[in-house]
C-alpha positions in Angstrom: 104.7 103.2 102.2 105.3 107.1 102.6 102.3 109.1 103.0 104.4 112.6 102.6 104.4 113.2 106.2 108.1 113.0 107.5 108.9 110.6 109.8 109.4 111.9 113.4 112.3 111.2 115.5 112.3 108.4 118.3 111.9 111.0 120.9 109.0 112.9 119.1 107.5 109.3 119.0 108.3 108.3 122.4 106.4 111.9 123.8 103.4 111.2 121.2 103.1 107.7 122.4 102.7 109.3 126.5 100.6 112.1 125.0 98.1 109.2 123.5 98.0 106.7 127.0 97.6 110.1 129.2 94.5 110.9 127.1 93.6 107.0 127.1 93.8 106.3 130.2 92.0 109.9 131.0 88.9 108.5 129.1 89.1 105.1 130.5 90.2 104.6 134.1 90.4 100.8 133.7 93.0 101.3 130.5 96.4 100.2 131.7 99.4 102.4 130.8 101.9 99.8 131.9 101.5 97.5 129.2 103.9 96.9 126.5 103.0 98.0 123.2 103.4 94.6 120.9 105.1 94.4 117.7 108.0 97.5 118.3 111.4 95.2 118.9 113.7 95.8 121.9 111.2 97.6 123.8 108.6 94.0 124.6 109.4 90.6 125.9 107.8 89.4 122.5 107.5 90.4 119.3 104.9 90.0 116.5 105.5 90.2 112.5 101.8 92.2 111.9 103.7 94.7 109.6 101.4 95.2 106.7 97.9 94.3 108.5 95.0 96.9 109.5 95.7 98.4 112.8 92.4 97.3 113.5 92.8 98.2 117.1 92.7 102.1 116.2 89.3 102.0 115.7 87.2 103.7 118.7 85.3 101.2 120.8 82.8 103.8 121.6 81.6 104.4 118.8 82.1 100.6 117.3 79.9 99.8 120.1 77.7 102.6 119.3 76.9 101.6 116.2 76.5 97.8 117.0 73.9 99.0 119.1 72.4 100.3 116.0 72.9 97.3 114.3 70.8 95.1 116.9 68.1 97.5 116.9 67.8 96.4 113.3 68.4 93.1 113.3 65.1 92.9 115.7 63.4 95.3 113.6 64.0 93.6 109.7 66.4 90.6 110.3 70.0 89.7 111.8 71.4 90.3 107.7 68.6 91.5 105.9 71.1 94.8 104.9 73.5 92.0 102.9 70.6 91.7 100.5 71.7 95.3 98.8 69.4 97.9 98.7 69.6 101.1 96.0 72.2 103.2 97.3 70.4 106.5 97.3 68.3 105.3 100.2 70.9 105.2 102.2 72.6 108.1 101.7 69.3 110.1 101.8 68.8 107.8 105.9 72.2 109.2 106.4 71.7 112.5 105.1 68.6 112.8 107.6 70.0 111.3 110.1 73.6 114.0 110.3 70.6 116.7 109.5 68.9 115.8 112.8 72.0 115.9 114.6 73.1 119.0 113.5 69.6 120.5 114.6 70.2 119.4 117.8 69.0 116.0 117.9 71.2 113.4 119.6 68.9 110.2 119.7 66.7 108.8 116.9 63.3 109.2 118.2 62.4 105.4 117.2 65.2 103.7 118.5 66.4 106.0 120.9 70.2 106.0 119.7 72.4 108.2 118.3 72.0 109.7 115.3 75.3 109.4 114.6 75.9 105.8 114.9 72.7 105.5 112.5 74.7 107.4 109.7 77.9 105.8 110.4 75.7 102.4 109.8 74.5 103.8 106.3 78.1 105.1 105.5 79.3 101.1 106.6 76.5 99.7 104.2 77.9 102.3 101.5 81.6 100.7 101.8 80.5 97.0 101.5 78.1 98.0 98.5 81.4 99.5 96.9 82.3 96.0 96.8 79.7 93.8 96.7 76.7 95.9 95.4 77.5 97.7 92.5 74.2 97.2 90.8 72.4 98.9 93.4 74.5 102.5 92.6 71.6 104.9 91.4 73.3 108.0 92.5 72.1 111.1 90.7 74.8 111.7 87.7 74.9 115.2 87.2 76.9 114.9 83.8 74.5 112.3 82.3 71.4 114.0 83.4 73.0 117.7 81.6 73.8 115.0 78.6 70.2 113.8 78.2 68.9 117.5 78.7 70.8 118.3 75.7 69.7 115.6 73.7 66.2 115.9 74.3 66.6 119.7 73.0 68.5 118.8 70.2 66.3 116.2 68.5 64.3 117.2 65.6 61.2 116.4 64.1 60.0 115.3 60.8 56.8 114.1 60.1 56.5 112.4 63.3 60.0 110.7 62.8 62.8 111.3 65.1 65.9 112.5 63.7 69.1 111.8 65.4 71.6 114.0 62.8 71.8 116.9 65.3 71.5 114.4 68.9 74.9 114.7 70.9 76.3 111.5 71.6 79.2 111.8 74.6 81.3 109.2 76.0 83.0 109.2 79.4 84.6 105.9 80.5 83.0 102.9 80.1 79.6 104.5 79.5 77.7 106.2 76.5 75.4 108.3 76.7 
């Protein structure tokens, strides 16, 4: 699957593959440099057919563990799964929102926990991407268009004798949703 970034040669890939162990093993002493990259043929005693899975293993273990830290803390506080229940989606993004607000001020740790503020958001944002999926019900995000909609309406109905007409109400549709 192309991405429309041209493919670099073996040598450009070769040099980017020493640039990212130097800076590995510069940020982790115990990270060894010797070991064979799986899954490239011809250059490993074995070779794995993984073409087509998540590169799961690009994911930073600082700040996985960072936000499993998170995690724990409320696990204690509510329950090990209590977040699986679904909650509306605007609380989270308005604990995110706080949390990246209070980081850019300054703040590193969440005063009640103690932990980053950071790995608080990224736990929102994680809660966001498995609502995507499994939560859709729980979407009350502020719709702009809808709200500018209804404004209209409201300004557009006319009355008669106490009786609401709707001759002169604006009816919109956008997909899969009238307003």
């Amino acid at each position: 699957m192309s991405c429309g970034v041209p493919h670099s040669s073996d040598e450009d890939m070769d040099r980017k593959a020493d640039q990212a162990k130097a800076i590995a093993v510069e940020r982790d002493p115990n990270y060894d440099s010797t070991r064979p990259v799986l899954g490239n043929p011809g250059t490993t005693p074995g070779y794995k057919h993984d073409g087509g899975k998540l590169p799961l293993h690009l994911l930073s273990t600082v700040a996985l563990n960072k936000v499993a830290e998170v995690m724990a803390f409320g696990a204690q506080k509510y329950s090990t799964d209590a977040w699986r229940a679904g909650m509306d989606w605007s609380r989270l993004i308005g604990a995110a929102l706080r949390h990246i607000t209070a980081f850019n001020g300054g703040e590193d740790q969440d005063d009640e926990s103690g932990l980053s503020h950071l790995a608080h958001a990224a736990c929102c944002v994680m809660f966001l991407l498995e609502y995507e999926e499994t939560f859709p019900e729980g979407d009350d995000r502020y719709d702009s268009f809808k709200a500018d909609v209804d404004r209209l309406n409201k300004a557009t109905e006319v009355k008669t004798d106490g009786q609401e007409e709707d001759r002169n109400k604006v009816v919109i549709t956008y997909p899969d949703v009238q307003v």
